[in-house]
C-alpha beads as a LAMMPS data file, in Angstrom:
LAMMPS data file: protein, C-alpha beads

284 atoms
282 bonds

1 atom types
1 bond types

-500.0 500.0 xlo xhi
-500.0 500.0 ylo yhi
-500.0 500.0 zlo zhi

Masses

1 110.0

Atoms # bond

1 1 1 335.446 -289.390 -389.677
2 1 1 333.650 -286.132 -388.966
3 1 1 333.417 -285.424 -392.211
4 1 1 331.732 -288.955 -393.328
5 1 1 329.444 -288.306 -390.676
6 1 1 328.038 -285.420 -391.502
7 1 1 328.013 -286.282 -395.254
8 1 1 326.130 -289.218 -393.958
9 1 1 323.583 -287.368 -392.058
10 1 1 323.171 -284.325 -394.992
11 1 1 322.524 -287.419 -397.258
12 1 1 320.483 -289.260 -395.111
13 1 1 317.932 -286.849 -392.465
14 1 1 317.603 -283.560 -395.092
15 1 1 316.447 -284.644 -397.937
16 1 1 313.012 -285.490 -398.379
17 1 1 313.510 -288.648 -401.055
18 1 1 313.766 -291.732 -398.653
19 1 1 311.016 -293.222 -396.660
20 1 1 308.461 -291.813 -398.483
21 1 1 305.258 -294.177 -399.318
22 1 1 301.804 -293.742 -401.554
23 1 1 298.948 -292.134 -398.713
24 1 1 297.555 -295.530 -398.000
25 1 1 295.239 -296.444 -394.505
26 1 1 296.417 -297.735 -391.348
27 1 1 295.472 -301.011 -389.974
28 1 1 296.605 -301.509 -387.029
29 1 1 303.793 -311.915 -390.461
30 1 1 302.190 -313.617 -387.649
31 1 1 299.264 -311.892 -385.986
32 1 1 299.981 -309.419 -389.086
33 1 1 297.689 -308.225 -391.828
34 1 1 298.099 -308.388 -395.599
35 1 1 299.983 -305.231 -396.765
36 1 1 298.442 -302.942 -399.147
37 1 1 300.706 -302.410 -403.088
38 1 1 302.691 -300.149 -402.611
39 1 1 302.288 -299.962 -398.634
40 1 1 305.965 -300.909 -398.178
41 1 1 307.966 -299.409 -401.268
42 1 1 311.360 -300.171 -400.089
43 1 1 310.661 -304.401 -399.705
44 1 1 311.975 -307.225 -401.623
45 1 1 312.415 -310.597 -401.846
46 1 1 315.402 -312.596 -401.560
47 1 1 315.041 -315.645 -403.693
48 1 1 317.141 -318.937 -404.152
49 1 1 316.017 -320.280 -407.846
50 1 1 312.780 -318.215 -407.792
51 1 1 312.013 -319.796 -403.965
52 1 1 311.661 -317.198 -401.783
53 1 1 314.099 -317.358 -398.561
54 1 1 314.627 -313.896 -397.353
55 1 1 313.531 -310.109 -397.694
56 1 1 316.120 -307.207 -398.232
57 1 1 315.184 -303.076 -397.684
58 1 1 316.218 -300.951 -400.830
59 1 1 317.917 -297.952 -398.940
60 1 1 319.451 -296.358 -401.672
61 1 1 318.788 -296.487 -405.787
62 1 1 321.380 -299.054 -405.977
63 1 1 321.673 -300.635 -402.995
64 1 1 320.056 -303.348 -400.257
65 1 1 320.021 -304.169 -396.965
66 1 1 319.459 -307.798 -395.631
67 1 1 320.972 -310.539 -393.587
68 1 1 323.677 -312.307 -393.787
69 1 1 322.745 -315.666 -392.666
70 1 1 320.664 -315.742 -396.295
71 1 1 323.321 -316.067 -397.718
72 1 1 324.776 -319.070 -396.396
73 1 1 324.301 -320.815 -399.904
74 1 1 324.860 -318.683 -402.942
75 1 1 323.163 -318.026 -405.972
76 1 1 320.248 -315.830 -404.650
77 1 1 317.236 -314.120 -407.165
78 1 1 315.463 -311.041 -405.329
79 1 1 312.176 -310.284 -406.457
80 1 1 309.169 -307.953 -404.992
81 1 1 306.360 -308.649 -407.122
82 1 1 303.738 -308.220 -409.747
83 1 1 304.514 -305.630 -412.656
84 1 1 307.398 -305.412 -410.759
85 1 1 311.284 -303.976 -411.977
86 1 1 313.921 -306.140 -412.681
87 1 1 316.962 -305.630 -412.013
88 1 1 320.245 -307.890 -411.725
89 1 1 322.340 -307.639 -408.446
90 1 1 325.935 -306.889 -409.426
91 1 1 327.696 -308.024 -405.684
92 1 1 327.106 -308.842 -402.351
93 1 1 328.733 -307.572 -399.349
94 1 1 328.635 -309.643 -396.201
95 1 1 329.929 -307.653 -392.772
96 1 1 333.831 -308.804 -392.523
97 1 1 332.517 -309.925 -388.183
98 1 1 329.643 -312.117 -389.322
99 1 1 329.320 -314.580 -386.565
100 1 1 327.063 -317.549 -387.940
101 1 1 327.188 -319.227 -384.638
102 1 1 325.890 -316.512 -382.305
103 1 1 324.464 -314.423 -385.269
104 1 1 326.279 -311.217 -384.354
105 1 1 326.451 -308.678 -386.819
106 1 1 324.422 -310.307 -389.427
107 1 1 323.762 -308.194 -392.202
108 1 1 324.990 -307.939 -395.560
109 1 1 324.314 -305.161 -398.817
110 1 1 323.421 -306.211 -402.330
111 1 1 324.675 -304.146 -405.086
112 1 1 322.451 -303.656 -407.947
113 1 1 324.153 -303.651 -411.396
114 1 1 321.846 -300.831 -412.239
115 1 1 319.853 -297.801 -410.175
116 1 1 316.322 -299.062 -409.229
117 1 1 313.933 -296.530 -411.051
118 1 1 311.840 -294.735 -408.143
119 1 1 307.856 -294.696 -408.163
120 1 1 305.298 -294.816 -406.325
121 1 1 305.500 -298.690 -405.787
122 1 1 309.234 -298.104 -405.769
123 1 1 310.766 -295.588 -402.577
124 1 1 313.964 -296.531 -400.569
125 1 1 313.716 -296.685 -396.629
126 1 1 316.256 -293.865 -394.837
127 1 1 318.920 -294.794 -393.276
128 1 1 319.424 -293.635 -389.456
129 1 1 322.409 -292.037 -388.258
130 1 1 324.940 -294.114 -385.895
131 1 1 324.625 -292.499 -382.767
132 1 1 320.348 -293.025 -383.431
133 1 1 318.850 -294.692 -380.548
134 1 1 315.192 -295.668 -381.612
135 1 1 312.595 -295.471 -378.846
136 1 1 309.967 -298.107 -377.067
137 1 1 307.269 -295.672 -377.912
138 1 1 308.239 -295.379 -381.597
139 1 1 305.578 -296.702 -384.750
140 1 1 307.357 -299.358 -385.683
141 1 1 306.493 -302.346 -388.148
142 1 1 307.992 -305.441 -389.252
143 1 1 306.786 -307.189 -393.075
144 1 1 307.923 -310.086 -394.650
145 1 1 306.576 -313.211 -396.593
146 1 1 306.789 -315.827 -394.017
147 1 1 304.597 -317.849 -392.021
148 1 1 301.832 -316.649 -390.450
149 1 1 302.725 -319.153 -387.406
150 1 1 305.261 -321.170 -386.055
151 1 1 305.719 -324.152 -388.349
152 1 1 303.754 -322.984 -390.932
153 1 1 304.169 -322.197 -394.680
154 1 1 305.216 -319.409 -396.416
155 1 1 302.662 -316.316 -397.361
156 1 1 301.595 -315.615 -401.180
157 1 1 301.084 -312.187 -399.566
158 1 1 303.174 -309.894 -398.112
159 1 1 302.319 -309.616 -394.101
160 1 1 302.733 -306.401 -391.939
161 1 1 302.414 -306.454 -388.219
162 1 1 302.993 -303.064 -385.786
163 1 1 305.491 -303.763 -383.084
164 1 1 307.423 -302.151 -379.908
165 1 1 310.790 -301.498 -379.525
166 1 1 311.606 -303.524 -376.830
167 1 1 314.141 -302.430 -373.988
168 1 1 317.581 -304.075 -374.567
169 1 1 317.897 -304.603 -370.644
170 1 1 313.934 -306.542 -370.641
171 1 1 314.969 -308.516 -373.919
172 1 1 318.112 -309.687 -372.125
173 1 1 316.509 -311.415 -369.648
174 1 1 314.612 -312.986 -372.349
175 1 1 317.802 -313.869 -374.062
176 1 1 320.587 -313.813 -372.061
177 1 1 324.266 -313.045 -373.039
178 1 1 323.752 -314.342 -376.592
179 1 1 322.179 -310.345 -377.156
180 1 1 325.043 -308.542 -377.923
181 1 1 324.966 -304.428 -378.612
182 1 1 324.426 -305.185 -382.228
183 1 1 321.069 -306.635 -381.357
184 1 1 317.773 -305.110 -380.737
185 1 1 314.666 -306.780 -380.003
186 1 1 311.058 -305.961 -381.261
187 1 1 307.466 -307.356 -380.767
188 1 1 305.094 -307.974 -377.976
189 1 1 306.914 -309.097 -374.914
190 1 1 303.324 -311.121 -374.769
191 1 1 303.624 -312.694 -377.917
192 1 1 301.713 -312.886 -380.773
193 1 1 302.964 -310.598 -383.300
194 1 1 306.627 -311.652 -384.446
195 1 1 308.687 -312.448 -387.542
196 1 1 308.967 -315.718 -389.009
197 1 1 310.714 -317.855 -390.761
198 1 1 311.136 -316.532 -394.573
199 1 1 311.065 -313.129 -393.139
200 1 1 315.030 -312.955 -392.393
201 1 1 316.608 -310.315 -394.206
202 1 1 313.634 -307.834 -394.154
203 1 1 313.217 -304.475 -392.863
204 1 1 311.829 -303.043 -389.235
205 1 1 310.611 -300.008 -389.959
206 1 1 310.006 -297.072 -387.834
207 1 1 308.275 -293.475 -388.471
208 1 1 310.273 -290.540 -387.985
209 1 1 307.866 -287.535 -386.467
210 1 1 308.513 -285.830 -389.751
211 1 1 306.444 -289.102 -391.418
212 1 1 309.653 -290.353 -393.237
213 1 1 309.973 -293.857 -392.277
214 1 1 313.364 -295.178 -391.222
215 1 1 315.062 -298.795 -391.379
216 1 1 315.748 -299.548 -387.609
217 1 1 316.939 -303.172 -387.847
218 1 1 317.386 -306.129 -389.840
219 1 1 315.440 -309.308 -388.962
220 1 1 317.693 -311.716 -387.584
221 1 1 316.409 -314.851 -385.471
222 1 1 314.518 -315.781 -382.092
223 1 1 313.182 -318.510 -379.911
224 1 1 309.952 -319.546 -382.268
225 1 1 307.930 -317.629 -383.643
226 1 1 305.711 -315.041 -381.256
227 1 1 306.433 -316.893 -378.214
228 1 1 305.572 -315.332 -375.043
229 1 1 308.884 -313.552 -373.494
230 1 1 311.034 -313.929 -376.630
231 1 1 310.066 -311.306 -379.030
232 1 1 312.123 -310.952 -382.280
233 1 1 315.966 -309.765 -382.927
234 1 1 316.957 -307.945 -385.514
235 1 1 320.537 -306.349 -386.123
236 1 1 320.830 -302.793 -385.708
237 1 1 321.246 -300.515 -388.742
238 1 1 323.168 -297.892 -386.304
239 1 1 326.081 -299.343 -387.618
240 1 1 329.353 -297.701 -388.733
241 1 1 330.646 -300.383 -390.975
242 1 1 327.759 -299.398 -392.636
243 1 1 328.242 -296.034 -392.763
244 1 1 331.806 -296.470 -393.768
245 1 1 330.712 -298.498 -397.049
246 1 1 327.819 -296.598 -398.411
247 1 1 329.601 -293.197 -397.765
248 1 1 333.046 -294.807 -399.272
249 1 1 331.601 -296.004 -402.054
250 1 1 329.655 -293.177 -403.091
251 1 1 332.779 -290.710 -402.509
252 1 1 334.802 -293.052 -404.904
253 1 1 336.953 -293.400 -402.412
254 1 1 335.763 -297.489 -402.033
255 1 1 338.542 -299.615 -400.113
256 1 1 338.087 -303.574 -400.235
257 1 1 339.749 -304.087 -396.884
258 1 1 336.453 -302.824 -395.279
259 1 1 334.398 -305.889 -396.573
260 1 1 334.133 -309.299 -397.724
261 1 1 332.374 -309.504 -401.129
262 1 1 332.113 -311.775 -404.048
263 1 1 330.453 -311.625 -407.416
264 1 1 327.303 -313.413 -408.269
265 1 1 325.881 -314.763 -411.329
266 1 1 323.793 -311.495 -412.617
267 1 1 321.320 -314.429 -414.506
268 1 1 320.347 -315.749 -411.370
269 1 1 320.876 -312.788 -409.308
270 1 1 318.300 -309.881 -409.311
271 1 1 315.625 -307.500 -407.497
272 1 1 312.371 -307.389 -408.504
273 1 1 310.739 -303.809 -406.754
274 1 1 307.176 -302.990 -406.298
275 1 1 304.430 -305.310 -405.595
276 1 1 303.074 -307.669 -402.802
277 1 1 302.467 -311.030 -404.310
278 1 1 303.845 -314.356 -404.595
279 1 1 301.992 -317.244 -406.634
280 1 1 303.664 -321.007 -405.934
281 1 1 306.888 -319.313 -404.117
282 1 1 307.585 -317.552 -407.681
283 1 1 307.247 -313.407 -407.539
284 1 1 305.929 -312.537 -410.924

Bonds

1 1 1 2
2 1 2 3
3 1 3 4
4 1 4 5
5 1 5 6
6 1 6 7
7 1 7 8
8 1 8 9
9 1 9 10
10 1 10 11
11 1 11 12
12 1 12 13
13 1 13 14
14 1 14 15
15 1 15 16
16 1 16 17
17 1 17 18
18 1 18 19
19 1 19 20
20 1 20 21
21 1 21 22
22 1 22 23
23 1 23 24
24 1 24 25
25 1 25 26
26 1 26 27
27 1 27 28
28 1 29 30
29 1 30 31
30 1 31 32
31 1 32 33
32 1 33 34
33 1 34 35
34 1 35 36
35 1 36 37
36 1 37 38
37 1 38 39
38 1 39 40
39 1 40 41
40 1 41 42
41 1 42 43
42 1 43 44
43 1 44 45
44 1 45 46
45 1 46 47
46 1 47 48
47 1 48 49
48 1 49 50
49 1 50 51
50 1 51 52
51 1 52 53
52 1 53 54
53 1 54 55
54 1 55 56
55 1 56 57
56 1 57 58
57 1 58 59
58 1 59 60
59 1 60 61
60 1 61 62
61 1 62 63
62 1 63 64
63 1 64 65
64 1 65 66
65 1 66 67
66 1 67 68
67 1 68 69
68 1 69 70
69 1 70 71
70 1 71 72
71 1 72 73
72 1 73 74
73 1 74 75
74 1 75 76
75 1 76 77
76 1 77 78
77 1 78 79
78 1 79 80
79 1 80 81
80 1 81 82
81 1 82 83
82 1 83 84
83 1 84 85
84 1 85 86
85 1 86 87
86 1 87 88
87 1 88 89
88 1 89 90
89 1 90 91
90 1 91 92
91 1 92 93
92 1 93 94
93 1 94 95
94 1 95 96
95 1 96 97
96 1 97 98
97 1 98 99
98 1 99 100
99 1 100 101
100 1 101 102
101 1 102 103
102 1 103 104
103 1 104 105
104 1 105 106
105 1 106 107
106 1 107 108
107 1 108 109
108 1 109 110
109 1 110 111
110 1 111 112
111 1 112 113
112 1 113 114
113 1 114 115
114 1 115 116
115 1 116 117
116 1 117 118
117 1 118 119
118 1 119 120
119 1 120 121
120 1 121 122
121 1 122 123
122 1 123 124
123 1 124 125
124 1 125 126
125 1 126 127
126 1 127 128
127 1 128 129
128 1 129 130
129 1 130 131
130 1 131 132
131 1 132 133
132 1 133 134
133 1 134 135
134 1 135 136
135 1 136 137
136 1 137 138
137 1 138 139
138 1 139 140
139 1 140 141
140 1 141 142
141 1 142 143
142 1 143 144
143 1 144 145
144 1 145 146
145 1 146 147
146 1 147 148
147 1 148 149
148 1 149 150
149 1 150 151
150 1 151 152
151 1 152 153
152 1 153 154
153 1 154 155
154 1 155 156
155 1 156 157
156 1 157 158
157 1 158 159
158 1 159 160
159 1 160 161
160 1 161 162
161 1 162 163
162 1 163 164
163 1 164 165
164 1 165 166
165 1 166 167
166 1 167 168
167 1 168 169
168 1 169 170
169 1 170 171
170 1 171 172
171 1 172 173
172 1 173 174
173 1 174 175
174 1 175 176
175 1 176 177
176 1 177 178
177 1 178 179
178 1 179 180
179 1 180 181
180 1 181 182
181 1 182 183
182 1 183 184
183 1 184 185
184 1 185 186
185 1 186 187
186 1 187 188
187 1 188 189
188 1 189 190
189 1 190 191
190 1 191 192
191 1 192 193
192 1 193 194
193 1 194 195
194 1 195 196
195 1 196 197
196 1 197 198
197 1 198 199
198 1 199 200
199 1 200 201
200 1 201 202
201 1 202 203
202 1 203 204
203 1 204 205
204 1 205 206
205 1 206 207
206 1 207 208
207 1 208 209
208 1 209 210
209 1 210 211
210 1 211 212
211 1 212 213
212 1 213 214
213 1 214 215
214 1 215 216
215 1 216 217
216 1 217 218
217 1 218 219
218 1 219 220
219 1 220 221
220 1 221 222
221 1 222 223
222 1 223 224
223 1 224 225
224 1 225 226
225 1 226 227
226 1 227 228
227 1 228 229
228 1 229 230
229 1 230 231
230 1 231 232
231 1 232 233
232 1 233 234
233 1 234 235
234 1 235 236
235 1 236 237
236 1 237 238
237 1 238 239
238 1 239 240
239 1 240 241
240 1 241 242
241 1 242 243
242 1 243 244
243 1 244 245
244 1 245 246
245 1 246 247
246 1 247 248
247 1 248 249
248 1 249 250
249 1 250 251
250 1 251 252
251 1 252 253
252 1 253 254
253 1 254 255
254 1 255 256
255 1 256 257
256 1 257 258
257 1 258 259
258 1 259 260
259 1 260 261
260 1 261 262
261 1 262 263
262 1 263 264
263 1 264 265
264 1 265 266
265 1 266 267
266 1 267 268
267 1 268 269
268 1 269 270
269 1 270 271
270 1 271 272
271 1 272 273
272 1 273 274
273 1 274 275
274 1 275 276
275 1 276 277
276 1 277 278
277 1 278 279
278 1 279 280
279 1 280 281
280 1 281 282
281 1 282 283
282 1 283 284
């Protein structure tokens, strides 16, 4: 276990290849702004017959990060954009506790059936260690393709919003005993700036002092949409099972009792990386 760990953190806090992105400006989803090409390399979107559902972080050449709860019909396309890279996803990997009733533990990894080609639309998000603990004063944003507001339709163009951390004791009283330690909770405890529906599966995204950016959580659910006192919850990336995969598979030493996984249909199944635009629900 030592051992994985440190591999893990080697890999994942030395070298300078992950959470990278082009030198774009700041501006400082709903009450987001559009994101910039090439603002947030490691985004893509999670599509059911070219309709876009969820979003999914690209942490590694060949592999994603998204939710679970996407996946609760089959047959998914992801896709990130114009002039973007295709590539089909080989398996998906849901986590073994995925509780659709309480939403515990809801993330799952794609598997690419080829390495995504790196560039400078193209970057994968780092991966934090386990024992991580990301701070309230952290830069942290959230991006996605969903509504700009509660109710409303889905965004042509990719949104970005800056949020807080917010304290796991404050977001319990927001939320009660469904929060479980898997859960963290991020937004304005005012409201206003929140993830949405369509933007499930995508990445929250926090800068590391050293101005890598890391992939804190995985957008989950809440009560509405930027609702005053119930900011958004997103499932922690801290998380040994993922550890356990990513290092297992990559030491060929890959065990199937860790995870449940099925094939998918590589025609209908793939990513698209590197852009931030979506015509009529289609990513072309």
């Amino acid at each position: 276990g030592h051992c994985l760990l440190y591999l893990f953190v080697r890999v994942c806090f030395c070298c300078p290849d992950c959470g990278a992105r082009p030198a774009v400006g700041y501006q400082r989803i709903i009450g987001g702004v559009t994101a910039r090409r090439g603002e947030w390399p490691w985004i893509g979107s999670l599509q059911y017959q070219r309709l876009h559902i969820c979003g999914a972080t690209l942490i590694h050449n060949k592999w994603l990060l998204t939710a679970a709860h996407c996946f609760n019909s089959l047959g998914s396309v992801l896709r990130s954009g114009v002039g973007g890279l295709v590539i089909p996803i080989q398996r998906v990997i849901i986590h073994p506790n995925f509780n659709g009733t309480n939403m515990n533990l809801d993330v799952a990894l794609l598997e690419l059936s080829v390495p995504a080609l790196m560039s400078y639309t193209i970057q994968s998000a780092c991966l934090p260690s386990p024992v991580h603990r990301f701070l309230r004063n952290t830069e942290c944003y959230i991006a996605g393709w969903g509504s700009m507001r509660e109710g409303g339709s889905l965004m042509n163009l990719l949104q970005k919003a800056a949020v807080n951390i917010i304290d796991q004791a404050d977001c319990q009283q927001s939320y009660g005993n469904v929060l479980t330690p898997n859960m963290m909770c991020a937004g304005l405890m005012e409201g206003g700036k929140d993830t949405c529906l369509g933007d499930s599966g995508g990445p929250l995204t926090c800068r590391h002092p050293s101005g890598q950016w890391f992939i804190a959580g995985v957008t989950s659910w809440g009560h509405g949409c930027g609702r005053t006192g119930f900011p958004g919850v997103y499932t922690r990336v801290t998380s040994n099972w993922i550890l356990k995969l990513y290092l297992l598979h990559e030491t060929v030493l890959y065990r199937k009792s860790l995870i449940h996984t099925y094939s998918v249909n590589s025609v209908l199944t793939c990513v698209v990386m590197g852009a931030v635009k979506i015509l009529c629900n289609y990513l072309i």
